[in-house]
LOZADREN-153932 format. One record per atom (N, C-alpha, C, O): x, y, z. Coordinates in steps of 0.2 Angstrom, whole numbers, padded with zeros to 4 digits, always signed. Layout:
N
XYZ
...
//
This chain:
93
+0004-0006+0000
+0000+0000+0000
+0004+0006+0000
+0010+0006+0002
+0001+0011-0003
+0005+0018-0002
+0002+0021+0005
-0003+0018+0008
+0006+0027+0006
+0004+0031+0014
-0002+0033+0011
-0007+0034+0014
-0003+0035+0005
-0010+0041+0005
-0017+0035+0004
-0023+0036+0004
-0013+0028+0002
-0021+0023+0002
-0022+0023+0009
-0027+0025+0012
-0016+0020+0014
-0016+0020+0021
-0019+0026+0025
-0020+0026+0031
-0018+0030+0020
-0018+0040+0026
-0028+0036+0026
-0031+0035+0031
-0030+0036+0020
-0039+0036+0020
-0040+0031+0025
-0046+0031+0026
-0037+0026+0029
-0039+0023+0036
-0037+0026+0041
-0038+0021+0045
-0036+0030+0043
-0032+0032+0049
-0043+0035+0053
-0048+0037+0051
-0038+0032+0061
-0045+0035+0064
-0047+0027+0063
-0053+0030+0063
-0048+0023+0062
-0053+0020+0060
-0053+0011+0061
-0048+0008+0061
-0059+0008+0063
-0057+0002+0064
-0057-0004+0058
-0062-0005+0054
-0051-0007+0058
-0050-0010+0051
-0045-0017+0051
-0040-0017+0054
-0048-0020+0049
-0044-0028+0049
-0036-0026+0043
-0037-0023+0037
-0032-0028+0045
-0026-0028+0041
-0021-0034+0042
-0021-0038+0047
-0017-0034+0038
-0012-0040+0037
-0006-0037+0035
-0006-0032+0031
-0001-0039+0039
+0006-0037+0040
+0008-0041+0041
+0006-0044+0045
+0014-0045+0035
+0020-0049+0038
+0015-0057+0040
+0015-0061+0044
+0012-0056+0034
+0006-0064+0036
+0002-0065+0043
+0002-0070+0046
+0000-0058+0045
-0002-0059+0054
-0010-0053+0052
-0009-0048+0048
-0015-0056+0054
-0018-0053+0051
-0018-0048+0060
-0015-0049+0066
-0021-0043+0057
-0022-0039+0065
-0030-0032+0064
-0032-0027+0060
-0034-0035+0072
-0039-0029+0067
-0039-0023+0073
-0034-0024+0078
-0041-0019+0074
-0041-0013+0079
-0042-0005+0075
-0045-0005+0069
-0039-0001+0079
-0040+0007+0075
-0033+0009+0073
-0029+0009+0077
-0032+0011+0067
-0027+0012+0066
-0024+0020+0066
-0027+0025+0063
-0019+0020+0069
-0016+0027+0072
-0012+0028+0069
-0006+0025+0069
-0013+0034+0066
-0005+0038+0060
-0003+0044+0064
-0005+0046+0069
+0002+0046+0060
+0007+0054+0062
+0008+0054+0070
+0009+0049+0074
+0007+0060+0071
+0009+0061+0077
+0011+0054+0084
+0016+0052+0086
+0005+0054+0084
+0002+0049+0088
+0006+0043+0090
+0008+0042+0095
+0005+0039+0084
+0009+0034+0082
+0017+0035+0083
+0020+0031+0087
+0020+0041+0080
+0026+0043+0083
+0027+0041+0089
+0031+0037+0091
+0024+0046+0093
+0024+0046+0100
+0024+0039+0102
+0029+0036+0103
+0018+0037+0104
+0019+0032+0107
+0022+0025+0104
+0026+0021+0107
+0021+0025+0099
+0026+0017+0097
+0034+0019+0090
+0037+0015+0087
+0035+0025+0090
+0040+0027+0086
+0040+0022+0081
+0043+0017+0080
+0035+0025+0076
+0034+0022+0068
+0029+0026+0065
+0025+0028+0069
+0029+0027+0059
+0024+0030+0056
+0016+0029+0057
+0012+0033+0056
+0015+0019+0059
+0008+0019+0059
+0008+0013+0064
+0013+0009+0064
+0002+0014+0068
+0001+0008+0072
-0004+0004+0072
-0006+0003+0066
-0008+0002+0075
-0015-0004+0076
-0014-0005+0085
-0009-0006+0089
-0021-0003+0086
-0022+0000+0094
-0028-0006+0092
-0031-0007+0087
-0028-0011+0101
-0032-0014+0101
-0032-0018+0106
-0027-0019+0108
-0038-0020+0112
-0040-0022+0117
-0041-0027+0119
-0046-0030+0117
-0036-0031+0123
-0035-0039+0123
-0039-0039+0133
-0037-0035+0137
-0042-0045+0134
-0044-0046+0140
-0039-0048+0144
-0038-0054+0143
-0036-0046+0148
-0031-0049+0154
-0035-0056+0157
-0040-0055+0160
-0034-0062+0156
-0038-0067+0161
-0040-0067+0168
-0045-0070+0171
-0033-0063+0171
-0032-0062+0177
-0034-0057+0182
-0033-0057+0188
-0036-0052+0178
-0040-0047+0180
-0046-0046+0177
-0049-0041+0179
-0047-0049+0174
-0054-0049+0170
-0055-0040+0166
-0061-0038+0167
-0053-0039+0164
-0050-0029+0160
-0047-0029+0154
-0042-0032+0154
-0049-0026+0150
-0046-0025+0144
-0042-0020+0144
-0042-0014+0147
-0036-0024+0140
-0029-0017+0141
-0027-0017+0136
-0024-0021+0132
-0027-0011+0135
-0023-0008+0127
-0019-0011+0125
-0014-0011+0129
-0018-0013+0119
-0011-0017+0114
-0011-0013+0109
-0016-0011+0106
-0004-0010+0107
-0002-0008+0102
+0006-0011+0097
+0012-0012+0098
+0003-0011+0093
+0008-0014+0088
+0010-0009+0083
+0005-0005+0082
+0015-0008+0080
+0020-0001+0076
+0020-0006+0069
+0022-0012+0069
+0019-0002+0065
+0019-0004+0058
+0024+0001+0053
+0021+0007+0051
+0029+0000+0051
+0036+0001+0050
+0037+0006+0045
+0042+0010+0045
+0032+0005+0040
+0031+0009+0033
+0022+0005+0032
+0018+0001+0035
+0021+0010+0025
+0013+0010+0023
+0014+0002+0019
+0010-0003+0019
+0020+0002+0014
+0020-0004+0008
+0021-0011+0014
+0022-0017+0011
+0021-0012+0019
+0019-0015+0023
+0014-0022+0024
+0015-0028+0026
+0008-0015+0021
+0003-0018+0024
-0001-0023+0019
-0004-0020+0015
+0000-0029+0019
-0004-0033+0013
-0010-0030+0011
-0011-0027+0006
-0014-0032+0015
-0021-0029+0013
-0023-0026+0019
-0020-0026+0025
-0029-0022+0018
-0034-0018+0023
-0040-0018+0023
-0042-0016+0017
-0046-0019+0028
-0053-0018+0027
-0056-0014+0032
-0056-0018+0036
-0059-0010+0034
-0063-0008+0035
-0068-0013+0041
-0068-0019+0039
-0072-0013+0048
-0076-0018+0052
-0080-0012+0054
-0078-0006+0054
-0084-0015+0056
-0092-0013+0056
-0090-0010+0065
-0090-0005+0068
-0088-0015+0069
-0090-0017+0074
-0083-0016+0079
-0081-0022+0081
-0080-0011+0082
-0074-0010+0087
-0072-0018+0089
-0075-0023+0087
-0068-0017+0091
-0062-0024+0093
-0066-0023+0101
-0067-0028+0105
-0067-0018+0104
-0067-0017+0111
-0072-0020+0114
-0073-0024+0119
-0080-0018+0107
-0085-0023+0107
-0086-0030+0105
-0090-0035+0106
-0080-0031+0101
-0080-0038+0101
-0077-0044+0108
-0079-0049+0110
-0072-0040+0108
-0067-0044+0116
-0074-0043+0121
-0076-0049+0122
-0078-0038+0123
-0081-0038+0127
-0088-0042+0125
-0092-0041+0130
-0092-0046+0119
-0095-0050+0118
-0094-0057+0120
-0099-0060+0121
-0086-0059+0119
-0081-0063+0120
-0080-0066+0124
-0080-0072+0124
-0079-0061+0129
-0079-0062+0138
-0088-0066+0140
-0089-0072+0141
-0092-0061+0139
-0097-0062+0142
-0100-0069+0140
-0102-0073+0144
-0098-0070+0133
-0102-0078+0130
-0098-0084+0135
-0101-0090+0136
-0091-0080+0140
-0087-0087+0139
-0088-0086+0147
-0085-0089+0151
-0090-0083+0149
-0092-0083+0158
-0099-0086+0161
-0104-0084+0160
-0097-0089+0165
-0102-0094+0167
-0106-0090+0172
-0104-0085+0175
-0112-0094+0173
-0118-0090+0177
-0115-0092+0186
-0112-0096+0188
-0117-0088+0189
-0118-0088+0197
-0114-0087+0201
-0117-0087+0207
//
């Protein structure tokens, strides 16, 4: 991909493939991504800790745009689906 296919996803939650790893979350450019992961783009997304039962931020740094194999666009936040996830797999009482 080029940075200006990549730039029209920024902000946005989107399933992507890097390096044959697929990964879905919001994708975060410029500053931001600088800052916190020192690379031009990243993939912000909410994994359950089993041991606290809390979703905690994961960020992965994506090194350049020509990177990225494909991109799609998801209906539905990563936060709402971990938190879907949980609920189905917890038992009553």
């Amino acid at each position: 991909m080029t940075d200006e296919q990549l730039q029209e996803y920024a902000n946005q939650n989107v399933r992507l493939v890097v390096g044959g790893r697929t990964m879905t979350g919001k994708l975060i450019t410029g500053f931001e991504s600088q800052i916190r992961v020192k690379a031009p783009y990243a993939i912000q997304w909410y994994d359950v800790n089993p041991t606290l039962g809390t979703n905690e931020e994961r960020l992965a740094a994506i090194p350049q745009a020509d990177a990225v194999e494909s991109i799609e666009l998801v209906d539905e936040s990563p936060r709402e689906e971990i938190e879907e996830a949980a609920e189905e797999t917890q038992t009553p009482g």
